[in-house]
FITIVEX-21580 format. One line per field, with one value per residue (C-alpha): residue number from 1; residue in three letters; y, z, x. Coordinates in steps of 0.02 Angstrom, whole numbers, plus 50000, padded with zeros to 5 digits. Layout:
<kezas>
resi: (NUM, ...)
resn: (ALA, ...)
Y: (Y, ...)
Z: (Z, ...)
X: (X, ...)
</kezas>
This chain:
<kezas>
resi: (1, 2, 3, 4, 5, 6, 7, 8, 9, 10, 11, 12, 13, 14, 15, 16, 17, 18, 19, 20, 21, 22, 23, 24, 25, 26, 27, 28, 29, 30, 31, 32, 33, 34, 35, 36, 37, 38, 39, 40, 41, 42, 43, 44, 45, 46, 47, 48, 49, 50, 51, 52, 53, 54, 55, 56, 57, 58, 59, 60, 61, 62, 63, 64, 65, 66, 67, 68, 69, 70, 71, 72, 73, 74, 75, 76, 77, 78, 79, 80, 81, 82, 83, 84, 85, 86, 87, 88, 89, 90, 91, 92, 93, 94, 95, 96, 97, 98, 99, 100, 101, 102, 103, 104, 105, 106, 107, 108, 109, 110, 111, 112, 113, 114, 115, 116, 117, 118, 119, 120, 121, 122, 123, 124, 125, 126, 127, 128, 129, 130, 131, 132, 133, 134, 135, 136, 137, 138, 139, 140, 141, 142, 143, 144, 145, 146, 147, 148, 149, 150, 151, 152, 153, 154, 155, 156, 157, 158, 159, 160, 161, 162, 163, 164, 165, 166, 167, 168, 169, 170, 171, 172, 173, 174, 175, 176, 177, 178, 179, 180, 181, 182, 183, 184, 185, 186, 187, 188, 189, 190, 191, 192, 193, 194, 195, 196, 197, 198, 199, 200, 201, 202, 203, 204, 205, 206, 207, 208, 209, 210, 211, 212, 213, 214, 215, 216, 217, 218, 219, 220, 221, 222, 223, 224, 225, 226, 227, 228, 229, 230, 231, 232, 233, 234, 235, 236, 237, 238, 239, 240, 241, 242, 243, 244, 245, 246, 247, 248, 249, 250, 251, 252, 253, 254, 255, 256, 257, 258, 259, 260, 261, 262, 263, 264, 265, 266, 267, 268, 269, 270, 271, 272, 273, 274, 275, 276, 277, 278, 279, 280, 281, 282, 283, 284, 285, 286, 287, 288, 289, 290, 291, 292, 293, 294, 295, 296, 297, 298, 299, 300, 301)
resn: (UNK, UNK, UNK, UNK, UNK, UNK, UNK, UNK, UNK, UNK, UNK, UNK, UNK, UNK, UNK, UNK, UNK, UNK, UNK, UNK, UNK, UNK, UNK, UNK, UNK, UNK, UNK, UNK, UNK, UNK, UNK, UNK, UNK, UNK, UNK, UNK, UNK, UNK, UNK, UNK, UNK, UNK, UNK, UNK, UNK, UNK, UNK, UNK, UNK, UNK, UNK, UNK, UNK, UNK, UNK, UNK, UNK, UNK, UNK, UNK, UNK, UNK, UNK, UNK, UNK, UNK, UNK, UNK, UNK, UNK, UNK, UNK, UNK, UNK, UNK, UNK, UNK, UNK, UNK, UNK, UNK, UNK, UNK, UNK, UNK, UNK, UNK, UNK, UNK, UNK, UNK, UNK, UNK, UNK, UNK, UNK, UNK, UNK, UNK, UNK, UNK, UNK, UNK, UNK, UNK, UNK, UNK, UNK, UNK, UNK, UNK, UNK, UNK, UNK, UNK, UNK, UNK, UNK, UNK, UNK, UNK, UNK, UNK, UNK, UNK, UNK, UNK, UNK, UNK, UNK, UNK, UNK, UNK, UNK, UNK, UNK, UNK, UNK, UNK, UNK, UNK, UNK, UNK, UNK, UNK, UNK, UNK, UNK, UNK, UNK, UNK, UNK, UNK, UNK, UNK, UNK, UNK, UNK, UNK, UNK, UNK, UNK, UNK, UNK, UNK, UNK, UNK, UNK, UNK, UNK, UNK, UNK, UNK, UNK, UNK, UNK, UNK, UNK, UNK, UNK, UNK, UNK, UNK, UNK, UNK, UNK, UNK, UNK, UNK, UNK, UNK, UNK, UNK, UNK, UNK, UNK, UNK, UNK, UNK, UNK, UNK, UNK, UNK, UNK, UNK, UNK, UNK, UNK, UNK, UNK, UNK, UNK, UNK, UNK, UNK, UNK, UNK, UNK, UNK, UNK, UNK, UNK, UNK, UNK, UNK, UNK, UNK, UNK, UNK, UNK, UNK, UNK, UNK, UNK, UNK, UNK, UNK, UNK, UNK, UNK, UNK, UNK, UNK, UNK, UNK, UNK, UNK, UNK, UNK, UNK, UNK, UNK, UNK, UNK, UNK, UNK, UNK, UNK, UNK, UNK, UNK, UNK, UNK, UNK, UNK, UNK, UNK, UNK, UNK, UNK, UNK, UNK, UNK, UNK, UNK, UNK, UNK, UNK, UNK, UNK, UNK, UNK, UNK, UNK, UNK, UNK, UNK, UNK, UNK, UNK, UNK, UNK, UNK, UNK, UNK, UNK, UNK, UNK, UNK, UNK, UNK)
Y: (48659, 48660, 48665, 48821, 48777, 48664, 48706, 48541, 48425, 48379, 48255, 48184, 48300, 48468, 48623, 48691, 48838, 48897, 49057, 49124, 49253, 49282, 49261, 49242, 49054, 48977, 48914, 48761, 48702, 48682, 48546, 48395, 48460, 48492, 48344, 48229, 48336, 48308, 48114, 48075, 48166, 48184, 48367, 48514, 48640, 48815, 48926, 49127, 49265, 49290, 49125, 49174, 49366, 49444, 49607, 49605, 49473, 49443, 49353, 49520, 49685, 49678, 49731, 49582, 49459, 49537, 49525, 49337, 49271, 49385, 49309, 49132, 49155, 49233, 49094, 48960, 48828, 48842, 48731, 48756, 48866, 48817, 48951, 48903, 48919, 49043, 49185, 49323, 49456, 49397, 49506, 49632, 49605, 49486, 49672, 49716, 49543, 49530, 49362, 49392, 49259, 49154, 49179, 49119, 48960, 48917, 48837, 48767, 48859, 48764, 48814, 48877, 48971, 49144, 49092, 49076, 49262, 49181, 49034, 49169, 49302, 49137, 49077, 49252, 49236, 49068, 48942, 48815, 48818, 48672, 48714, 48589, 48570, 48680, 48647, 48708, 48562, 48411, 48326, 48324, 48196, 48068, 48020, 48232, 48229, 48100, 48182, 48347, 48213, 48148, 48317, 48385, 48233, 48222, 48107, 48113, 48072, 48003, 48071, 47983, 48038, 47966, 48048, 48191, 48226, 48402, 48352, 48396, 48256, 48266, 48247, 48403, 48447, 48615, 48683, 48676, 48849, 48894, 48888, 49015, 49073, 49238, 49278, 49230, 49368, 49480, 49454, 49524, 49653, 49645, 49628, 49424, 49393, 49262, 49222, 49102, 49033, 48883, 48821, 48692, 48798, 48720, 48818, 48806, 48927, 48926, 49015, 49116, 49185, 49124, 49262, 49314, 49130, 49203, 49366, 49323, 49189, 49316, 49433, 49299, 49272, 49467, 49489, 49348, 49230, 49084, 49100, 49019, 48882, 48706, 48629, 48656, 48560, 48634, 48596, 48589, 48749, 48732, 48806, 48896, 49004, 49092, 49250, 49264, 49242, 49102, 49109, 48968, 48879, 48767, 48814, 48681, 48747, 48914, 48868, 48752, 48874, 49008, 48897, 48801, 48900, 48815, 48677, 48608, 48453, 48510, 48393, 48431, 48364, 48368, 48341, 48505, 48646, 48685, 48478, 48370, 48306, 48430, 48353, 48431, 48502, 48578, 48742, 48772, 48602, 48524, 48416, 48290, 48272, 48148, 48163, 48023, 47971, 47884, 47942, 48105, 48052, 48201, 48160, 48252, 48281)
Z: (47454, 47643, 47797, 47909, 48083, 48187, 48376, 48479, 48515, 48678, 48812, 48958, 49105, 48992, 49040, 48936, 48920, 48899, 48858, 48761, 48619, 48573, 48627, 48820, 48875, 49044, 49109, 49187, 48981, 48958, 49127, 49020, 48906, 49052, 49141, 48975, 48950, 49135, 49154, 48968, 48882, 49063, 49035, 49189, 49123, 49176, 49151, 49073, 49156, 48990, 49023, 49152, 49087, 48982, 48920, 48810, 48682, 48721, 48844, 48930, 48860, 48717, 48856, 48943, 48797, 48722, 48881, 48935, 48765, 48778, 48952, 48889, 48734, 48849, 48992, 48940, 49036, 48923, 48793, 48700, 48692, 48672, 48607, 48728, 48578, 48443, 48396, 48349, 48412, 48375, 48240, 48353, 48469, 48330, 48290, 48491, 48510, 48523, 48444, 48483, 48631, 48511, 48377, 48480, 48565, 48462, 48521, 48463, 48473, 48448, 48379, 48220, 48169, 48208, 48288, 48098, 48106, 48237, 48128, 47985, 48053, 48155, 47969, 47903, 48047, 47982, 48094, 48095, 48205, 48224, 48157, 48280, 48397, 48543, 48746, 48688, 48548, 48618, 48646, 48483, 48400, 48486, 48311, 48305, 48461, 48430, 48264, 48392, 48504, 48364, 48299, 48453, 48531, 48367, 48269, 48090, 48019, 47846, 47802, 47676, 47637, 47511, 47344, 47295, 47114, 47143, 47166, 47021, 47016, 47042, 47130, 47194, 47341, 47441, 47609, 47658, 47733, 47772, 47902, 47881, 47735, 47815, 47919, 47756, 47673, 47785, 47800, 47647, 47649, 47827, 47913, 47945, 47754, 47668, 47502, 47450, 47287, 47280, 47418, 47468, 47533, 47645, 47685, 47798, 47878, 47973, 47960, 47810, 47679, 47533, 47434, 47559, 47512, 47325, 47377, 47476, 47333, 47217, 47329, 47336, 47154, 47130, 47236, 47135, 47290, 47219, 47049, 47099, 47222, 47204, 47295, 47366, 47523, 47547, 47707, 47808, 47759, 47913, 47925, 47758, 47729, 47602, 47576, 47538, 47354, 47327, 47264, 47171, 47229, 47377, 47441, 47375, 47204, 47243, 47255, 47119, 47001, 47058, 47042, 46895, 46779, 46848, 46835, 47036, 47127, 47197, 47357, 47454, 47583, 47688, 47904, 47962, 48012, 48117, 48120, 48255, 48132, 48129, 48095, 48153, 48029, 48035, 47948, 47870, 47835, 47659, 47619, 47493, 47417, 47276, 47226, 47125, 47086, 47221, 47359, 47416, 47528, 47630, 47691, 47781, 47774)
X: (52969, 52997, 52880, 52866, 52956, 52856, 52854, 52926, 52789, 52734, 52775, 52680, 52714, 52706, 52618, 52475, 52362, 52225, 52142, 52001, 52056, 51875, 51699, 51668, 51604, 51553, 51694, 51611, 51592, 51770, 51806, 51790, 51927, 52025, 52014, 52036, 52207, 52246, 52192, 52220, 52344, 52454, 52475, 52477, 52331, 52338, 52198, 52211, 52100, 52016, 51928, 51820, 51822, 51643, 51662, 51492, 51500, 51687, 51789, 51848, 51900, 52051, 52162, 52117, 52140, 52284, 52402, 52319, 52386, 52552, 52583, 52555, 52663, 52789, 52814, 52938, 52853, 52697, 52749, 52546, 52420, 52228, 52094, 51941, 51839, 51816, 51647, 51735, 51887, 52045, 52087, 52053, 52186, 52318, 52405, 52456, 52536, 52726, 52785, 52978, 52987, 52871, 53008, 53142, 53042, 52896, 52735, 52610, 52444, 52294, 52091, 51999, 51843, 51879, 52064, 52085, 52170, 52289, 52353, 52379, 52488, 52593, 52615, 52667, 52801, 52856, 52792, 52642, 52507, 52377, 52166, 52105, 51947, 51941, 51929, 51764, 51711, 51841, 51698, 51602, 51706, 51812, 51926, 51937, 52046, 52142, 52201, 52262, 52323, 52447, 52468, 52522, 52628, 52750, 52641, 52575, 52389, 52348, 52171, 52047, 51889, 51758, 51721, 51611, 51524, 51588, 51771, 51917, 52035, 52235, 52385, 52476, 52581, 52627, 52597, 52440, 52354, 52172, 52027, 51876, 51834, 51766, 51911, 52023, 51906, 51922, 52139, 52167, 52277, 52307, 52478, 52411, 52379, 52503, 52551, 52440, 52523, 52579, 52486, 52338, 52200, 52079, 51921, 51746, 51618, 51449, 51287, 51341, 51205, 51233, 51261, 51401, 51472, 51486, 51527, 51683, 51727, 51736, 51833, 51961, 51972, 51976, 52125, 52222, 52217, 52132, 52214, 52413, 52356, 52416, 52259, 52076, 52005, 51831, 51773, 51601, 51510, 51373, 51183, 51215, 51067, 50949, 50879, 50696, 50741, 50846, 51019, 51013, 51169, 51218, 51388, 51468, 51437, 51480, 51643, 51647, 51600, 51741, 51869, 51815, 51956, 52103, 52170, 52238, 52139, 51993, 51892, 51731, 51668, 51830, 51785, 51841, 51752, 51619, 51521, 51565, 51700, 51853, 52010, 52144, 52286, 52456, 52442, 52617, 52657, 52686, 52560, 52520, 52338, 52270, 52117, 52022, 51851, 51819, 51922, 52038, 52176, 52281, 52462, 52581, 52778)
</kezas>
């Protein structure tokens, strides 16, 4: 069991960017995160078009995303790409984007949420790619950022978290793939989808109904992705909602119940997602995760 190739980590000096694959923002929400990475992290930050673009509910038309995140992938200088935040179009655009300077100088690229299609199709090339908070969210959660710091600057995290009643106890190891469970849904089939077996699956969402919880769940399960894995890391499942008639279960138990055949370490409760808590994590790289009764501690290789 090997890691997918890691893109070089950074150094004081390096030249980052940032665009917005996605949903349009105000530009003026993202200066903190630029002038941490500046003052902070000593890195040059150069800005894509698509930040300050709005076509609709996106930051500029396709066109405009699609050649903002080709010319970053493209310049040699750019050693990582930031997603300015997430909402929803990069599986739109994911198909139009040619990775073959990526392939031949990796780097690392750097969000989640709806950036989940991103990290995918990267992974289905053979490299990681880091689920991390956004230029966006660096501010929610000062331990958050230091976990992308580390990630990013050639360092590894250990993770502990405390117990959950809901949590299947074990000790498994694999690569460890994931983000949102909608976009993950919605993958299937898809030129971005990866074989899932063998793997530690980390999920999360926000403002899903709950029936669409269950429904994607058991979309999953019918499709034979849940079925193989060698781990589960369910994450922060945010603003979950009803209908007028109750489902009956929280999230959390949702998933519990549509995994509860097999037999792989299962934790909830995990700090990534859409909280203030999102720690970051190397998508492609093996992993280590024990789960106990009191505790779930995550390790990388």
């Amino acid at each position: 069991m090997e890691s997918l190739i890691a893109p070089q980590a950074l150094q004081k000096g390096d030249k980052v960017a940032i665009v917005a694959l996605a949903s349009k923002l105000n530009p003026d929400g993202i200066q903190p995160a630029i002038q941490l990475m500046k003052d902070n992290w000593g890195l040059e930050v150069i800005i894509g078009e698509s930040v300050s673009a709005s076509y609709y509910g996106f930051a500029g038309t396709d066109k405009i995303r699609t050649q903002d995140f080709q010319k970053m992938l493209d310049d040699s200088s750019v050693k990582a790409i930031f997603s300015a935040r997430g909402g929803y179009g990069s599986s739109r655009i994911i198909d139009n984007i040619d990775f073959t300077v990526f392939r031949q100088s990796p780097k690392w690229v750097v969000g989640f949420s709806d950036i989940t299609a991103v990290h995918s199709h990267i992974q289905s090339l053979g490299f990681q790619s880091l689920h991390a908070p956004m230029p966006k969210t660096f501010m929610k959660d000062n331990y958050s950022l230091e976990t992308l710091h580390a990630f990013l600057f050639g360092e590894n995290k250990k993770y502990e978290v405390s117990g959950d009643e809901l949590d299947r106890i074990g000790v498994t190891q694999g690569q460890i793939i994931g983000g949102n469970l909608c976009l993950l849904a919605h993958l299937v089939g898809s030129q971005s989808d990866i074989n899932w077996d063998d793997k530690i699956l980390f999920i999360e969402d926000i403002g899903e109904y709950l029936y669409n919880i269950d429904r994607m769940m058991v979309q999953l399960k019918r499709v034979g992705k849940l079925r193989n894995l060698q781990g589960l890391i369910v994450g922060s499942f945010t603003d979950s909602k009803e209908n007028d008639e109750p489902f009956g279960k929280t999230a959390y138990e949702i998933i519990a119940e549509h995994v509860s055949e097999y037999n792989y370490p299962v934790c909830f409760g995990f700090p990534t997602g859409h909280d203030n808590a999102n720690w970051a994590i190397p998508c492609g790289r093996v992993a280590n995760l024990k789960v106990n009764t009191s505790k779930t501690v995550l390790t990388f290789q």
